[in-house]
C-alpha positions as a Markdown table, in Angstrom:
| # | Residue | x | y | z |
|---|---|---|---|---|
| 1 | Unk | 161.0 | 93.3 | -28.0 |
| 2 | Unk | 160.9 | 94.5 | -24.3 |
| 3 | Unk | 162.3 | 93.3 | -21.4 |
| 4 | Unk | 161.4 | 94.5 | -18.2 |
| 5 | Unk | 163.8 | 94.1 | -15.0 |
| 6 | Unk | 162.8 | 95.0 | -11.3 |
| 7 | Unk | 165.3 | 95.1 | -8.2 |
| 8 | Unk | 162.5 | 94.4 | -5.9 |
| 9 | Unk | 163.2 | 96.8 | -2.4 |
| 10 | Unk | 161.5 | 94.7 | 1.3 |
| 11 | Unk | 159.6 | 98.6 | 1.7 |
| 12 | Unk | 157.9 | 100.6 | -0.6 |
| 13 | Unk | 159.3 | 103.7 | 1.2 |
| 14 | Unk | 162.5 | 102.2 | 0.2 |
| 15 | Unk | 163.6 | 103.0 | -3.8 |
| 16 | Unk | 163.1 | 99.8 | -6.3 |
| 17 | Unk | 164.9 | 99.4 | -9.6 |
| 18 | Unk | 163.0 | 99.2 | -12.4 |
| 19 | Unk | 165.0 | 98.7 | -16.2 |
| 20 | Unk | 163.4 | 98.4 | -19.5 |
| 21 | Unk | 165.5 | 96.8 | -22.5 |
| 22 | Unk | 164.2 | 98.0 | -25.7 |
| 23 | Unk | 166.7 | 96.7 | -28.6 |
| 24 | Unk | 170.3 | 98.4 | -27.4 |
| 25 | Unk | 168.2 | 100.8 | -25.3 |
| 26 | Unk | 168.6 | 100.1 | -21.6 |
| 27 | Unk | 166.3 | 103.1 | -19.4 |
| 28 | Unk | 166.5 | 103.1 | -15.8 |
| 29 | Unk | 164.5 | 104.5 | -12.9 |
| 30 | Unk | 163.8 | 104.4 | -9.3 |
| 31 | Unk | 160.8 | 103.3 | -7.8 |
| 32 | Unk | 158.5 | 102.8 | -5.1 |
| 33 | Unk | 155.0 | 101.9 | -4.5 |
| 34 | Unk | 153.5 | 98.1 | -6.0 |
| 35 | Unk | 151.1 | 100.6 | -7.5 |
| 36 | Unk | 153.9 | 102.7 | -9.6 |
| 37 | Unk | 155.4 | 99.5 | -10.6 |
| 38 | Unk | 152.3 | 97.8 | -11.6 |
| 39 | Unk | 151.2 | 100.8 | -14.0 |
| 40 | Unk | 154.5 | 100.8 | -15.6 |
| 41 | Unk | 154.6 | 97.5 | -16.4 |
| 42 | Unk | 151.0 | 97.7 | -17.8 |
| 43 | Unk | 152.0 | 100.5 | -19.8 |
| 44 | Unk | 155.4 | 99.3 | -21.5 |
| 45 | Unk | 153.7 | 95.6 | -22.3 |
| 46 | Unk | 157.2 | 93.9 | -22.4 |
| 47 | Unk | 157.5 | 90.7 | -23.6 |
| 48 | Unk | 158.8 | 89.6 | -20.2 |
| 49 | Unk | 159.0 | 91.4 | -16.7 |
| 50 | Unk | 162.0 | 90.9 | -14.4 |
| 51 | Unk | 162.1 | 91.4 | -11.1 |
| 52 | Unk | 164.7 | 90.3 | -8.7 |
| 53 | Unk | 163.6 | 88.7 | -5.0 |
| 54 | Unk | 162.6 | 85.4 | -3.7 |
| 55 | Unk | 159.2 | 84.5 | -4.6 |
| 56 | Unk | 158.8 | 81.2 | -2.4 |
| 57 | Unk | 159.5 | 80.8 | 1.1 |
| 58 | Unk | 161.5 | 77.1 | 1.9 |
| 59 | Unk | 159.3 | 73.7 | 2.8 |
| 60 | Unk | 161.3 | 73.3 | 5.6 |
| 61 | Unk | 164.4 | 75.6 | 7.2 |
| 62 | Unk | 165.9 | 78.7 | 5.9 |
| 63 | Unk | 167.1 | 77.8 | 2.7 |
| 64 | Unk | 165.5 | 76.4 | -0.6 |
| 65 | Unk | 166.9 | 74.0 | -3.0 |
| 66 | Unk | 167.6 | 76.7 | -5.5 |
| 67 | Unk | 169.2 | 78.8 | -3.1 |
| 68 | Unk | 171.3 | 75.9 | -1.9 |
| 69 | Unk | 172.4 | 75.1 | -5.4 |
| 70 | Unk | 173.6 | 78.5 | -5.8 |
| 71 | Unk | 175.6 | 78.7 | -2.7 |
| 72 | Unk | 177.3 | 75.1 | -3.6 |
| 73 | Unk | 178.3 | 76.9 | -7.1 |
| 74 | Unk | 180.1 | 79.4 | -5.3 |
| 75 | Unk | 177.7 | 82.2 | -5.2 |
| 76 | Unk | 176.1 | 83.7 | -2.5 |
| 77 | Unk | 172.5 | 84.2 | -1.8 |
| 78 | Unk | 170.9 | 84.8 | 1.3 |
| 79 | Unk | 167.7 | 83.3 | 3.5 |
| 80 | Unk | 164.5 | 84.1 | 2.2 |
| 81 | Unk | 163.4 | 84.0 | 6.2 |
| 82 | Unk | 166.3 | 85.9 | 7.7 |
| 83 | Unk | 165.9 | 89.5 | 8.8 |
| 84 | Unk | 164.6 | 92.2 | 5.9 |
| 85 | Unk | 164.7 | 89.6 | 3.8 |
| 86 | Unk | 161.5 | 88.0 | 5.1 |
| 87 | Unk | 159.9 | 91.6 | 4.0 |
| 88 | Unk | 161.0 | 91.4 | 0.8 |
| 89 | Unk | 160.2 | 88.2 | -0.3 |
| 90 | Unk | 156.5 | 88.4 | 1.4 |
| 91 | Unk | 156.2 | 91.5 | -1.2 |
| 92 | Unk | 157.6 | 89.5 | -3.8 |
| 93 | Unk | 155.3 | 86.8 | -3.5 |
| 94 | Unk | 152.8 | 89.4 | -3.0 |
| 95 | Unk | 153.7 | 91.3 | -6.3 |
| 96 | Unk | 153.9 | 88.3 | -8.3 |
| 97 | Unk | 150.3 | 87.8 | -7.4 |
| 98 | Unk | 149.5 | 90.4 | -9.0 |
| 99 | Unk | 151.0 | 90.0 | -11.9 |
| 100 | Unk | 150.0 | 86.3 | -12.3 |
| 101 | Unk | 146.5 | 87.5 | -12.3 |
| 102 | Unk | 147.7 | 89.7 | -15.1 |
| 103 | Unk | 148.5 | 86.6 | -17.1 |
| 104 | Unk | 152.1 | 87.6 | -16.6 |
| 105 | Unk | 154.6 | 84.6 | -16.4 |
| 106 | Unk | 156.4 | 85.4 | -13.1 |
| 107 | Unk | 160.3 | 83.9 | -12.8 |
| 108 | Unk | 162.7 | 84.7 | -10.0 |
| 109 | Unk | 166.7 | 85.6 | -10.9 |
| 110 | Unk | 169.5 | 86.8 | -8.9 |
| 111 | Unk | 171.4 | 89.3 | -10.7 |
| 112 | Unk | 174.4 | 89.5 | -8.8 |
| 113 | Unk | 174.6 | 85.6 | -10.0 |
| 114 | Unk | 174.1 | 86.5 | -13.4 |
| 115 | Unk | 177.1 | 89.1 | -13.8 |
| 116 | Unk | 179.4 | 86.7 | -12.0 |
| 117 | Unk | 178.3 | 84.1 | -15.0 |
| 118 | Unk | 178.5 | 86.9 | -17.5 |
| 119 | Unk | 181.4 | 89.0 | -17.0 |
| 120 | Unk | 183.1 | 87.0 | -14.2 |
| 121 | Unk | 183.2 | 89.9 | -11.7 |
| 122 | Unk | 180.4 | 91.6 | -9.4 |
| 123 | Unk | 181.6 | 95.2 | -9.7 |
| 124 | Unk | 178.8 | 97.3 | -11.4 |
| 125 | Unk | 180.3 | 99.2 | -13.2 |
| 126 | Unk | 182.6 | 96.6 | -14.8 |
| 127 | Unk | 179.0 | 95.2 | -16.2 |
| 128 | Unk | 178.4 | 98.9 | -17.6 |
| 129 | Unk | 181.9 | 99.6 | -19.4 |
| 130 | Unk | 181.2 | 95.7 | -21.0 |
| 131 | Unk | 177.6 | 96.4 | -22.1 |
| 132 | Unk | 178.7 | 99.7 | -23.4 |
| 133 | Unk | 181.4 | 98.2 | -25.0 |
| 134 | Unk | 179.2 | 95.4 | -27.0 |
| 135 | Unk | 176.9 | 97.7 | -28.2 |
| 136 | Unk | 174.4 | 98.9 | -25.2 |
| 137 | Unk | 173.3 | 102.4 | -24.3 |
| 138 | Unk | 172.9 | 103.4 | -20.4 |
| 139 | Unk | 172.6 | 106.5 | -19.0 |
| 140 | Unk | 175.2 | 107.4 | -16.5 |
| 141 | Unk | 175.4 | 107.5 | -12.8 |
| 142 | Unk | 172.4 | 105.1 | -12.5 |
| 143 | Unk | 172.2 | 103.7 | -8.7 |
| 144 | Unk | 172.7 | 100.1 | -7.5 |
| 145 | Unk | 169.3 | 99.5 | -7.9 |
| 146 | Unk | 169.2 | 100.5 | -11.0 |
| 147 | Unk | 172.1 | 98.7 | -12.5 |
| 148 | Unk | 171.0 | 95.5 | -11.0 |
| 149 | Unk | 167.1 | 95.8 | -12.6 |
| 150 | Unk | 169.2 | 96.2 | -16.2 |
| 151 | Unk | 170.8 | 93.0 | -15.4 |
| 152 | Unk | 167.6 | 91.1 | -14.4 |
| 153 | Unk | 166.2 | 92.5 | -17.5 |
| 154 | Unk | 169.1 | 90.5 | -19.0 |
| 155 | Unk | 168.7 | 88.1 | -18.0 |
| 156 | Unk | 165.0 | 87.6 | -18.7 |
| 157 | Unk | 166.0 | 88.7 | -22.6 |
| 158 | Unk | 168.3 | 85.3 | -22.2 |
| 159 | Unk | 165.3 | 83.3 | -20.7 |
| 160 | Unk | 163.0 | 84.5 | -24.2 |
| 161 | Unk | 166.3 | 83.2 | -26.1 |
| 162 | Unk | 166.4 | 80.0 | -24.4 |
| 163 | Unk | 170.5 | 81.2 | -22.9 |
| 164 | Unk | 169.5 | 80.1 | -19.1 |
| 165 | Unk | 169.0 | 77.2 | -17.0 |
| 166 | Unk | 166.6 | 76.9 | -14.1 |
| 167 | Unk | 168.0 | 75.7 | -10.3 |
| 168 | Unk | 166.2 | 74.7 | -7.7 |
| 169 | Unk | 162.5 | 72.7 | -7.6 |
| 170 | Unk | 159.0 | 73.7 | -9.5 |
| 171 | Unk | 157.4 | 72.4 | -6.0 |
| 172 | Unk | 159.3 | 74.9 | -3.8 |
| 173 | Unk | 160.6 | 77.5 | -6.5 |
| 174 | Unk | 163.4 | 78.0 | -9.0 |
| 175 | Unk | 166.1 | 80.6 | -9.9 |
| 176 | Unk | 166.7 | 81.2 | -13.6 |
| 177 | Unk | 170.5 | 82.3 | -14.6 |
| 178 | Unk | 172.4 | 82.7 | -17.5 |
| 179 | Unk | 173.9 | 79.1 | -19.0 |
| 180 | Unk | 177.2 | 80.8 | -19.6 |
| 181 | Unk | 179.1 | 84.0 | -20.8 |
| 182 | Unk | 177.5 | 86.5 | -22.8 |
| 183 | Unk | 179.6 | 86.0 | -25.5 |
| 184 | Unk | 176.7 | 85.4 | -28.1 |
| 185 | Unk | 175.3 | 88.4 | -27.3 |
| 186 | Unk | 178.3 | 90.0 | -28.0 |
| 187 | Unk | 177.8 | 90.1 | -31.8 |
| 188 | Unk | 175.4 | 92.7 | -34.0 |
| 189 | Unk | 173.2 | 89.7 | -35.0 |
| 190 | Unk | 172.0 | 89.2 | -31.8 |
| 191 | Unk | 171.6 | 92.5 | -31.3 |
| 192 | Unk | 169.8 | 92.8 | -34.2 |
| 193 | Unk | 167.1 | 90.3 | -32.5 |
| 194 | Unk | 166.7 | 92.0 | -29.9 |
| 195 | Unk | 164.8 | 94.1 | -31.8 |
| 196 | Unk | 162.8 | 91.7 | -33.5 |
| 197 | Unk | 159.0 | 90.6 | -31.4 |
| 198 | Unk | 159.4 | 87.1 | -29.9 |
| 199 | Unk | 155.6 | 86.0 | -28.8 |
| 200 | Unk | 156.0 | 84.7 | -25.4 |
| 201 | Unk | 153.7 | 86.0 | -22.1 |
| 202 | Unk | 155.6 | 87.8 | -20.0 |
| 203 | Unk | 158.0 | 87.1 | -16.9 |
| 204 | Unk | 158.8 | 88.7 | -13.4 |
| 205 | Unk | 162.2 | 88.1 | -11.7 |
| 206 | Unk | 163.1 | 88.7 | -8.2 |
| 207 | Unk | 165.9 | 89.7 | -6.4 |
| 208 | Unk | 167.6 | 88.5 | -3.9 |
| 209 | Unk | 170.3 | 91.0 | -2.9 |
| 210 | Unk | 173.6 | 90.7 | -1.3 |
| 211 | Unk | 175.6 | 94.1 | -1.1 |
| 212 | Unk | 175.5 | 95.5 | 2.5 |
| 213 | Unk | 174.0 | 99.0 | 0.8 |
| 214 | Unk | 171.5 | 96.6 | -1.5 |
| 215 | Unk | 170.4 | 95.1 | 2.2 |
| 216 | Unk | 170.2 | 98.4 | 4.1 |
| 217 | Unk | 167.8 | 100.0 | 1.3 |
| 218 | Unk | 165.3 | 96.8 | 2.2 |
């Protein structure tokens, strides 16, 4: 089974993170164009592509149901409308266009959400030592970018496992995150699953990032 994550940049001159989770194997790469990302995705087939940004703008103000859900669990999101972040989710929507017309089931996560759930902390390279720990292989000295795509792709591998839950409103958009620790995944059974095909059509998450670096690079 393959999992695809992408840590959607506002600009294509601006690098995106794109992960692919292929049993224990997580490969990570920069990337920039919609074109780029659309030919890798065609070319890996995953089982489910994940790309990190909003993908729906709010009915009314500057936040959306899922995002204020988030925000009154303790996390913290920010305004699909406000500043680059307008940018990033009109590609977002855009790129999910695509992909829809792909037959590609598109889902929006925020991965900086997801390793709070997972590992209780959002340094990076906390995630990486605990992955590597239970069983993962990543490359070192992977960017930002890059690190957060792996954990989208995470968390889409939960979503084809049925480990997440889904906040927010199908009229206006939802966010998918994990449903709690990953301490099921922690074992060599699940690992061992991983590798096994699930049939389901495939999946997009989007980011929404919150680091001030994560923000500059839109």
């Amino acid at each position: 089974m393959k999992v695809v994550g992408i840590d959607l940049a506002g600009l294509a001159k601006n690098p995106s993170g794109f992960a692919l989770i292929s049993g224990r194997e997580i490969n990570m790469r920069l990337v920039y164009s919609d074109e780029d990302l659309i030919g890798l995705c065609a070319r890996e087939h995953p089982s489910m592509i994940a790309i990190d940004a909003p993908l729906t703008l709010p009915k009314r103000g500057n936040l959306r149901k899922a995002d204020v859900s988030l925000i009154e669990r303790g996390f913290r999101v920010l305004p699909p409308t406000l500043g680059g972040m307008r940018s990033l989710t009109e590609r977002g929507m855009r790129l999910a266009n695509e992909f829809r017309a792909k037959d590609l089931l598109v889902i929006e996560v925020h991965p900086r959400t997801s390793g709070m759930i997972f590992f209780k902390t959002s340094d990076r390279q906390r995630w990486v030592a605990k992955l590597r720990g239970k069983g993962f292989h990543l490359r070192e000295n992977a960017s930002e970018h890059e690190l957060d795509a792996a954990m989208a792709a995470l968390t889409g591998m939960l979503y084809i496992r049925k480990k997440t839950e889904e906040v927010g409103t199908t009229e206006e958009g939802t966010i998918v995150i994990p449903r709690g620790q990953l301490n099921f995944l922690m074992c060599a059974k699940f690992l061992e699953r991983l590798e096994t095909p699930t049939p389901i059509v495939s999946a997009i998450f989007l980011r929404v990032t919150l680091s001030p670096v994560a923000s500059a690079a839109m």
